[in-house]
C-alpha positions in Angstrom: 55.6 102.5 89.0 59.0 103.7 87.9 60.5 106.1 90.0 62.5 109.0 88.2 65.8 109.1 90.4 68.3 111.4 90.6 72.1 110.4 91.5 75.0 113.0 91.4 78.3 111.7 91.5 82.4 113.1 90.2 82.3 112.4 86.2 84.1 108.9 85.7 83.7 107.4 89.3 81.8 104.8 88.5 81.1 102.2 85.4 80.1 104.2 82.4 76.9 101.5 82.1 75.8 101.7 86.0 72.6 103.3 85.4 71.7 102.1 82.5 72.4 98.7 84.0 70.7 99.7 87.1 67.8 100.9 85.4 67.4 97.5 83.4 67.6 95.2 86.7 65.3 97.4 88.7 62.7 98.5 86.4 63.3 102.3 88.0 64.4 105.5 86.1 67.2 106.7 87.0 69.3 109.6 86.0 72.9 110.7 86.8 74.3 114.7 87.0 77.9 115.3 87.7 79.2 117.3 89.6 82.9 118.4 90.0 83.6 119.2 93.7 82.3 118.2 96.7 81.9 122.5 97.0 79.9 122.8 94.2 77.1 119.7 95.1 76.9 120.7 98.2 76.1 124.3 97.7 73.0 122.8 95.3 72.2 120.8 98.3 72.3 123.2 101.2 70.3 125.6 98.7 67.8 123.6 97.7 67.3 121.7 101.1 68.3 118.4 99.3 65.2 118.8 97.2 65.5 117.8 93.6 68.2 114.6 94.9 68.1 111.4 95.7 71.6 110.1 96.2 74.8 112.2 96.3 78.7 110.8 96.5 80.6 113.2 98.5 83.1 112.9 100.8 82.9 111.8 104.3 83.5 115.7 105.8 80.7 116.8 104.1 78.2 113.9 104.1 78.6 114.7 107.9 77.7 118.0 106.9 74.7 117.3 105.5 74.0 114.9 108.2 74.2 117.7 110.8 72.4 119.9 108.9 69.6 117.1 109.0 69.9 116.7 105.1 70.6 113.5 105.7 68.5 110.2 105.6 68.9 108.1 108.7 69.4 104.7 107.0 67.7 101.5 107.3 69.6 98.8 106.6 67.6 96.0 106.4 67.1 97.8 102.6 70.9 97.5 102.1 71.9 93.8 101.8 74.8 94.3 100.1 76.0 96.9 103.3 77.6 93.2 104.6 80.1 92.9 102.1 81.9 96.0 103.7 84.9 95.4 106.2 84.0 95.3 109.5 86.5 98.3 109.4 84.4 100.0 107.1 81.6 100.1 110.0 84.0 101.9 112.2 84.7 105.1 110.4 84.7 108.7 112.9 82.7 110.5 111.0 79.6 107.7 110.7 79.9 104.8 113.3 77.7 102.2 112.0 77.2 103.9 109.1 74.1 105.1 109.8 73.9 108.2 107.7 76.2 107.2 105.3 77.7 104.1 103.0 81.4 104.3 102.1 82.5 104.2 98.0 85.8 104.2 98.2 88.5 105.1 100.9 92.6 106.0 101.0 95.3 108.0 101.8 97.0 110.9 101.0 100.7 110.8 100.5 103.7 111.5 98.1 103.9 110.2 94.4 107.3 110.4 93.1 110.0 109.8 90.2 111.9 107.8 91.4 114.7 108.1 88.5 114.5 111.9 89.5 114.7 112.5 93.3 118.3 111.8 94.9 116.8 110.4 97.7 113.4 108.8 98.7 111.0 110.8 100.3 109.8 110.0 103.5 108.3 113.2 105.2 106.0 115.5 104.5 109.0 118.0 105.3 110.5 116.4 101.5 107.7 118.1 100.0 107.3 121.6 102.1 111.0 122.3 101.9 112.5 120.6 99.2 116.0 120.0 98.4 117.6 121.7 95.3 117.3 118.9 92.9 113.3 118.8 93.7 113.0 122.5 94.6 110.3 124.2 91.9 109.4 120.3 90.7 106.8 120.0 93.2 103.1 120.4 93.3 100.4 120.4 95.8 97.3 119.7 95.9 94.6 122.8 96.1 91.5 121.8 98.0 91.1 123.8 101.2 91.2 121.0 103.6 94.3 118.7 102.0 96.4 121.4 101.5 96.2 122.4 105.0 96.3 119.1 106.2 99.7 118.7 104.5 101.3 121.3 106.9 99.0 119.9 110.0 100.9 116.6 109.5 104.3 117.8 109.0 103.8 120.2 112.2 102.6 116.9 114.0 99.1 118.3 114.6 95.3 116.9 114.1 94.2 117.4 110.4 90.8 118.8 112.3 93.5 121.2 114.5 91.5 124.9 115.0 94.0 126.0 117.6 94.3 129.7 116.3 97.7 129.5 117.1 98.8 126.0 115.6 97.0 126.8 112.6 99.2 130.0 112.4 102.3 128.1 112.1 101.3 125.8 109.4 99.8 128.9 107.3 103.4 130.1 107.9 104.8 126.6 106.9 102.8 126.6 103.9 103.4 130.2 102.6 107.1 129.6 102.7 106.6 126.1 101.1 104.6 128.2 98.3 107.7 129.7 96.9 109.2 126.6 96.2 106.0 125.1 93.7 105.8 124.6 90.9 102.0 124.8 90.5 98.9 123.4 93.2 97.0 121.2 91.4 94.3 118.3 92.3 93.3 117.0 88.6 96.9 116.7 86.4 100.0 116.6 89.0 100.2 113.0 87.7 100.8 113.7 84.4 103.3 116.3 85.3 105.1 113.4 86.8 104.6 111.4 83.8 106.1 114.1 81.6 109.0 114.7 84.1 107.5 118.9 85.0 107.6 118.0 88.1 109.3 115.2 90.1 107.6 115.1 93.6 103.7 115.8 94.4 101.2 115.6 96.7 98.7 112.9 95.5 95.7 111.0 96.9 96.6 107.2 96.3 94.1 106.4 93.2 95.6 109.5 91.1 98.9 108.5 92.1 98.0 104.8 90.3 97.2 106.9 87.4 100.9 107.3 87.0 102.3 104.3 87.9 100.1 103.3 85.0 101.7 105.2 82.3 105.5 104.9 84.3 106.9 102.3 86.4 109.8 104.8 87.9 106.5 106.9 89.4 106.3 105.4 93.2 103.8 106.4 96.4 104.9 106.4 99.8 103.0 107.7 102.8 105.5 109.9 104.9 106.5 108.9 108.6 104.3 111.5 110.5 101.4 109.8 108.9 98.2 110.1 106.3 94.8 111.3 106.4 92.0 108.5 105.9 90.0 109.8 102.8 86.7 108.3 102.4 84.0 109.2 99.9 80.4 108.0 100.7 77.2 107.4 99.7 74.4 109.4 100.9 70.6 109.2 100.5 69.1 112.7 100.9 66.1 112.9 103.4 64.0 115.1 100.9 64.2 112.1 98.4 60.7 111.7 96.7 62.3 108.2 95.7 63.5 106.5 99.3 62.9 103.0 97.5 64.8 103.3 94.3 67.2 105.2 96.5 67.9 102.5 98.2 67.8 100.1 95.4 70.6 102.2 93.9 73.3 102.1 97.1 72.7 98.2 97.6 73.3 98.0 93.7 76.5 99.8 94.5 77.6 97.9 97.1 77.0 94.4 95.0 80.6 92.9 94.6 81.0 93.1 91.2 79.6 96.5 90.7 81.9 97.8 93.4 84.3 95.8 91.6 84.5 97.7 88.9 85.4 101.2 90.9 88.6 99.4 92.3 89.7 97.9 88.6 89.0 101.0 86.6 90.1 104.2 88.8 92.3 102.4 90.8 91.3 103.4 94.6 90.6 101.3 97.1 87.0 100.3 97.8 85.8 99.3 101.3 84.0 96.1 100.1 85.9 92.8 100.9 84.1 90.5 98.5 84.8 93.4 95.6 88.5 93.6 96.9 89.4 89.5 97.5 87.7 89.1 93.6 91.0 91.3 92.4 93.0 89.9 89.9 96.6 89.7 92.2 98.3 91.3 90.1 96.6 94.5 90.4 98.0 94.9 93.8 101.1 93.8 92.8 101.4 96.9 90.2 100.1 99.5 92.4 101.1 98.8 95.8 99.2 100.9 97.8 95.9 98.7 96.5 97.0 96.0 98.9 96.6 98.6 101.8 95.1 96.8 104.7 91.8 98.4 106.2 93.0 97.7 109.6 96.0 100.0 108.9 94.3 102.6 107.3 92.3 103.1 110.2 95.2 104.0 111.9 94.9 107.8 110.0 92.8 110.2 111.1 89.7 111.4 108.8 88.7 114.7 107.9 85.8 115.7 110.0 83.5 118.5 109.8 85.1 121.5 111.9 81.5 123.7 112.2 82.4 127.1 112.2 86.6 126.4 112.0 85.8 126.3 108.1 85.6 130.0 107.9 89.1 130.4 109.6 90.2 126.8 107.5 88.9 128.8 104.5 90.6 132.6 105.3 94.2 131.1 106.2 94.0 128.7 102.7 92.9 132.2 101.1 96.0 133.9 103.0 98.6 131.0 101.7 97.3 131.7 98.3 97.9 135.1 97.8 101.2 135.3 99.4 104.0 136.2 97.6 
């Protein structure tokens, strides 16, 4: 009997036909709702106790989240094939070793995106950015989501991007608030165009959206600076409450077939933890965005995001703080 499954993933993140083609291989019924933050899904989830979901993409902070919470499914692999086409790297993430609660989507860093025909120099610290020099100085954006902004200053100050010293994290609400004066916007969805146009001329960018603009410009480069990245990674996660486990699982070893992950790595440009999906690239991808040649190994070397428990009240008051500042 068809199942009537449920899947909520970001608008555009993966092939346009996936469900329909999913649907069509698998006899099952399944449905995708979008949602726009990782905030907003998760506030449906934690609400409804997961009910009403089968499968959510969210990133790895908050699938740990929901795995703590026990919103989770603990997952069975023998029911995900495909899970062997990851890296071995891609078994060894913090938040989820051995993925057992989670399956990785896609996974990068966070860094600068540039014009290069319009910075003096080349940046290499997250210092370029926080206190700009005149020629960039009110050309610069960064981005707005709570724990990226703040990890900005984290890095620059040398700290963990999971720091909750009290007193740590009041020197890089400091940083930040004096770096405000010199934006020229936060933004997480068009700071790529703004490059493209030439508003602004240095931003803070996750690695996929920076592609975006080396898309539309060749003088638009990325560069991770010298005190270092965060490991991004967005996940996969079947929700415990799912009426549908079966089709559920149908769905994330559909995913995690090459040529379906393929297609996330082609058409939004980030990085996908699959190495059958990645060595089936077309070389000259790579060679036009640069950071797609990223080795796993070496982006293991960044730290990920991790769930801070109850430091995401005081994560959320200082972000709050930096924003209204004048």
């Amino acid at each position: 009997m068809a199942s009537d499954l449920v899947v909520s993933n970001w608008d555009g993140y993966m092939a346009p036909d996936a469900i329909d083609t999913f649907n069509a291989a698998t006899s099952n019924e399944a449905e995708l709702v979008l949602h726009a933050t990782n905030e907003e899904i998760m506030g449906k989830l934690i609400a409804s106790g997961g009910r009403g979901y089968d499968v959510v993409f969210v990133s790895s902070p908050f699938a740990e989240v929901l795995h703590n919470l026990g919103l989770a499914e603990t997952l069975d692999h023998s029911k995900l094939p495909n899970a062997t086409n990851l890296y071995e790297a891609a078994t060894q993430l913090s938040h989820d070793p051995g993925n057992t609660f989670s399956m990785p989507y896609a996974w990068g860093t966070t860094g600068l995106c540039y014009r290069a025909d319009l910075v003096a120099e080349t940046p290499d610290s997250w210092m370029d950015l926080l206190a700009p020099s005149d020629d960039v100085s009110g050309k610069t954006t960064m981005l707005a989501t709570d724990r990226w902004l703040l990890a900005a200053g984290q890095l620059a100050k040398g700290y963990s991007v999971n720091e909750t010293d009290e007193a740590k994290m009041a020197e890089v609400r400091d940083l930040l608030i004096q770096a405000k004066g010199t934006l020229l916007a936060y933004d997480d969805t068009t700071f790529y165009a703004k490059l493209v146009s030439g508003e602004a001329s240095l931003v803070h960018a996750w690695d996929g959206w920076c592609n975006y603009g080396i898309a539309e410009n060749d003088q638009i480069k990325y560069v991770i600076p010298q005190e270092g990245s965060d490991l991004w990674v967005d996940t996969m996660v079947i929700l415990k409450a799912s009426e549908n486990k079966d089709a559920a699982y149908e769905f994330v070893n559909y995913i995690l077939g090459a040529d379906t992950h393929r297609w996330a790595a082609e058409n939004i440009l980030y990085k996908v933890p699959n190495k059958a999906a990645m060595e089936a690239l077309d070389p000259s991808l790579i060679d036009t965005f640069p950071n797609m040649g990223y080795s796993p190994e070496d982006m293991l070397a960044y730290e990920q995001l991790r769930d801070v428990g109850e430091a995401q009240r005081a994560y959320a008051r200082i972000v709050s703080e930096i924003k209204a500042a004048n």
